[in-house]
N, C-alpha and C positions, 0 to 999 in steps of 0.2 A: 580380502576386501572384495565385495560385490560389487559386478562391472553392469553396466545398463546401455541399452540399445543396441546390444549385439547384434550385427547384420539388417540391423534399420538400414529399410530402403526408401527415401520420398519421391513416390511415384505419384500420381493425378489427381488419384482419388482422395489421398491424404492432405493435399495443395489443395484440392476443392473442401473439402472438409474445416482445413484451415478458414478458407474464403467465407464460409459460409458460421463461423462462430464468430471472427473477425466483423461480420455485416449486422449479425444480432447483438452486438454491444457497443458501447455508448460512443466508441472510435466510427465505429461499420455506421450507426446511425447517423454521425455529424458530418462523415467523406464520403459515402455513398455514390454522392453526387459528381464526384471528383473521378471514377473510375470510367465513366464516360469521355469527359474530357480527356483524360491522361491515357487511356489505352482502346478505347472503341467502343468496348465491352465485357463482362466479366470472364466470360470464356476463353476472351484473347489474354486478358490479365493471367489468368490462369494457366493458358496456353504457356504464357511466357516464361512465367514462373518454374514450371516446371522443367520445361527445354533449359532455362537457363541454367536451373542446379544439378541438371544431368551432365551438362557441357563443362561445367564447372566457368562460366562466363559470367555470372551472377553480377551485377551494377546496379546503383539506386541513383536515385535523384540524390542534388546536395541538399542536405535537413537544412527547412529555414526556421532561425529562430529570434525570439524574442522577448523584452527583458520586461517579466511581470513581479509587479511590487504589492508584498502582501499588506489586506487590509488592516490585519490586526497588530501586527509588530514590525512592516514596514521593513520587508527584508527583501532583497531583491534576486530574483531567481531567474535564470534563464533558459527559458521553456523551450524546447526544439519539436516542431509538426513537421513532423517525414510523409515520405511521398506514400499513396496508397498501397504502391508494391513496396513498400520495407514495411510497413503496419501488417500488410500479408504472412509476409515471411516473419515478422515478429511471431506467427501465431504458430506459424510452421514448423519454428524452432522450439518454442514453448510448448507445445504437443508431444514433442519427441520426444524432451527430457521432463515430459510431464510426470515417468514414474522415478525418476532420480528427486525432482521437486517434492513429491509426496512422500517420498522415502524417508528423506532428509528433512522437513521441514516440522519443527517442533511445535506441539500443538497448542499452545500461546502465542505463536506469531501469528498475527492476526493479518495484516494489510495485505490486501489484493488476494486473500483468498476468498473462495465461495463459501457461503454460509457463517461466517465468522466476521473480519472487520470492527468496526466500532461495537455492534451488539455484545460480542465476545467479551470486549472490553468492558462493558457498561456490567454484563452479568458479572466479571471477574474483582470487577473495583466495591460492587455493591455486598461480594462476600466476604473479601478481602477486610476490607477494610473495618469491620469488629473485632479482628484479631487478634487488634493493639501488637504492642513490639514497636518495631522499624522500618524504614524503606526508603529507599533511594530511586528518586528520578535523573535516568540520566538519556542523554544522546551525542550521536556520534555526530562529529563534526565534518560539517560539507561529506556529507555521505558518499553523495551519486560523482563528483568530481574528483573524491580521492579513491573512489573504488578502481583501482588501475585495470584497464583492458586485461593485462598479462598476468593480473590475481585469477581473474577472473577463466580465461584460457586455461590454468595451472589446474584449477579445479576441475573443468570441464573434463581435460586430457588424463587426468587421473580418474575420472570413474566413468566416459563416455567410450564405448566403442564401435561408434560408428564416423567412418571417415564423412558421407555426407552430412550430419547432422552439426560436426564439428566445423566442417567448410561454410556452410550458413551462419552458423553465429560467428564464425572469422568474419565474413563479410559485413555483416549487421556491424559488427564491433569497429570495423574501419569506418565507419563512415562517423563516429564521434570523436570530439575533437577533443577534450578532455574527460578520463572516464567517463563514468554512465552520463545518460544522456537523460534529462529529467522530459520525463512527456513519453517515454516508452514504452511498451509494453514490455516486450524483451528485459526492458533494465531492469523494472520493476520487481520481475520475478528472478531474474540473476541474481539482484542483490540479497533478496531474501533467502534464495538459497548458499549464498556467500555467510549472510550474515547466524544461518542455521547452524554454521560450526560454533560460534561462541556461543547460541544457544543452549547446546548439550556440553558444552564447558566448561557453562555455570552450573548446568543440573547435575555433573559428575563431582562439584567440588565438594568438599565432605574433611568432618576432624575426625578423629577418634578421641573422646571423652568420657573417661570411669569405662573404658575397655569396653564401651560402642563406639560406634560407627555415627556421626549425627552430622546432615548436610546443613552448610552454610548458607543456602539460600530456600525460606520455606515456600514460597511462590517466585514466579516470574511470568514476564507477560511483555513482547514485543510488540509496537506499529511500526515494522519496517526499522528506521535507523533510529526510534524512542524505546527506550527500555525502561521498567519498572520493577524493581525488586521490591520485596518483604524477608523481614528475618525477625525472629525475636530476640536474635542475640544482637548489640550495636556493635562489637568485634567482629563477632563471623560477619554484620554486612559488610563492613569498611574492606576486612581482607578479601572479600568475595568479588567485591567491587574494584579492589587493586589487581586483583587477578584476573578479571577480564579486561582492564587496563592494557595489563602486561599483554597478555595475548592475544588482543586486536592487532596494538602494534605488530608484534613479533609476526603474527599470520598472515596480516592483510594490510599491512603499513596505514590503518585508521588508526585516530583514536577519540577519547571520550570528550565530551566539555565539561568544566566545572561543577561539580556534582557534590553533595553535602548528604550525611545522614539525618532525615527527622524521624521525631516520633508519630507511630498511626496511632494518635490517640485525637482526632478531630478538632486539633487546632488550628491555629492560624497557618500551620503547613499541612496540606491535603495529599492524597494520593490522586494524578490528574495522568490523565491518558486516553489518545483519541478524541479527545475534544469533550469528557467528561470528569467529575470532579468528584469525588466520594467523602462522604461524612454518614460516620453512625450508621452502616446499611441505607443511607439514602445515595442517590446519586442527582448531581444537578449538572446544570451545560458551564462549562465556561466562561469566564465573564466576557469575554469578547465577541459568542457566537450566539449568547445572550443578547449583547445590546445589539447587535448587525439584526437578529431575527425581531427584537420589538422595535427596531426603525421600520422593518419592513412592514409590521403588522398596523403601523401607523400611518406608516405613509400612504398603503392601499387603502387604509379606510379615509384618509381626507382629500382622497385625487382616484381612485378604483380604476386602472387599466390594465391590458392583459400582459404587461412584461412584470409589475407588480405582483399579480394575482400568479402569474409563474413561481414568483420570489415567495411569495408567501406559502403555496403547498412546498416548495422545495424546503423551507425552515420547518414544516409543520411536524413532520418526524422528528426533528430534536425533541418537540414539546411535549411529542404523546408518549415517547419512552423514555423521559426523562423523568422523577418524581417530580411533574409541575402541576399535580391536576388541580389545585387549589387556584393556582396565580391561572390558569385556562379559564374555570370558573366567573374569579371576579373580575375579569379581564374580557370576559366574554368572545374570547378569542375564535370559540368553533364555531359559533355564527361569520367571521370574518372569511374563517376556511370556504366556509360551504361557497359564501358568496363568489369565494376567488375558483373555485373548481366549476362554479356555477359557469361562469367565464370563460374558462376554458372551456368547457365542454359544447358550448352554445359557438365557441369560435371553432374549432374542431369541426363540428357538424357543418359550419358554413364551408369549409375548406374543402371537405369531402365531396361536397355536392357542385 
């Protein structure tokens, strides 16, 4: 078994390096401003961070959290924003085991990696889904609160050999009150590397029939705790799908929700993941992220302000790489676009100046 971070040390320069990919992403852009307030400056932030995981003294603020209710299925989650030094050291830690992460992490999980994400998805459903056969959508239940701290440890200490690196996620890890802690960075990427073992569990699973070898599962494709199978056999899916059952339990005391086999032949049950929905090589949005982005495309056009005009380019990527160019078209929606970038950019400019 291959061990990783042999003699990892986190010394300044790696703390600074942290700090400074932590400040260029969309966390570092919203709390920026918070690192003034909370420690002086980013040097002392740094300063302390380091001192503190050499001394082994390491303490965070208490995460404060709050309970956000989703707009499409009305589910309610609660979100925890950590102090700027734990989002820090999220990154610190996340770096260190960044080559255990890439080792392990199977090239259909999609979420929170670079370059990949929903796109990954949209290319994979749009091939996928001519294939005809079968396929099952499933997801793991309350993912990030039944991910237990101690599953998580268990992992670490079996392929991490560095005492620092191990001490920082100890610490990260006490400070959530029931497993992962939704809103983190740190979590995000544990879990997907948690969740990487069932990945290659299903890709090993295989029959022998007429004296081959034939795997039970012909694609697969993760978002983090959503999973998507294909088979052409409806046998090998169901067993395929009970046996990753069996050994989420058994590994990581998760398990699945309610799950069913349909046909991929583009009926009234679709292949849907990431927030995209495949028929016949086409791919469309969602119905729900469908009507949230034409409320918004409407509402900017009968009232035009700049929190709308935000709203509108932020949905406008669903529509450009979605097969919608017809409904763009008689919709005349890229006239709305330009108007709302218009907006911005004209607000923008005043801001600067």
């Amino acid at each position: 078994m291959k061990s990783y971070c042999k003699g990892y040390a986190i010394t300044r320069e790696r703390v600074e390096d942290a700090y400074a990919l932590w400040r260029s992403g969309e966390s570092g852009r919203k709390n920026a401003w918070r690192v003034e307030e909370e420690h002086g400056s980013a040097e002392a932030l740094i300063d302390e961070i380091y001192e503190q995981i050499n001394a082994r003294t390491l303490e965070f603020r208490p995460i404060r959290r709050y309970t956000h209710i989703e707009p499409t299925n009305g589910k309610r989650r609660v979100i925890g924003v950590e102090s700027v030094k734990q989002q820090v050291c999220d990154y610190v830690a996340v770096e260190a085991l960044r080559p255990l992460i890439e080792a392990r992490l199977g090239y259909y999980q999609c979420a929170g990696v670079r370059n990949k994400g929903q796109k990954l998805c949209r290319k994979a459903l749009r091939r996928w889904s001519t294939e005809g056969g079968y396929f099952v959508k499933a997801d793991i239940r309350q993912c990030y609160p039944s991910t237990s701290t101690k599953v998580v440890m268990r992992v670490l200490r079996r392929y991490v050999r560095s005492e620092a690196v191990l001490y920082v996620c100890e610490v990260i890890m006490s400070t959530y009150d029931n497993g992962m802690e939704i809103g983190s960075y740190f979590s995000l990427c544990v879990i997907n590397l948690v969740l990487s073992f069932a990945y290659h569990h299903v890709e090993g699973l295989s029959k022998v029939r007429r004296g081959e070898g034939r795997r039970l599962v012909t694609h697969q494709i993760w978002h983090l705790d959503d999973v998507l199978l294909f088979s052409r056999d409806k046998r090998d899916l169901k067993s395929a799908t009970r046996s990753l059952e069996r050994y989420l339990k058994r590994e990581f005391g998760l398990s699945l929700k309610g799950w069913k086999v349909c046909r991929n032949d583009g009926g009234s049950e679709r292949p849907d993941m990431g927030g995209w929905v495949a028929c016949d090589g086409r791919v469309t949005l969602r119905k729900g992220i469908f009507l949230r982005g034409m409320r918004a495309f409407r509402r900017f056009k009968r009232h035009p302000t700049l929190r709308r005009a935000r709203r509108v380019c932020s949905y406008w990527g669903w529509w450009v790489h979605g097969d919608l160019m017809g409904h763009i078209r008689d919709r005349r929606l890229t006239r709305l676009k330009r108007v709302a970038a218009k907006m911005i950019r004209r607000y923008d400019r005043m801001v600067s100046t």
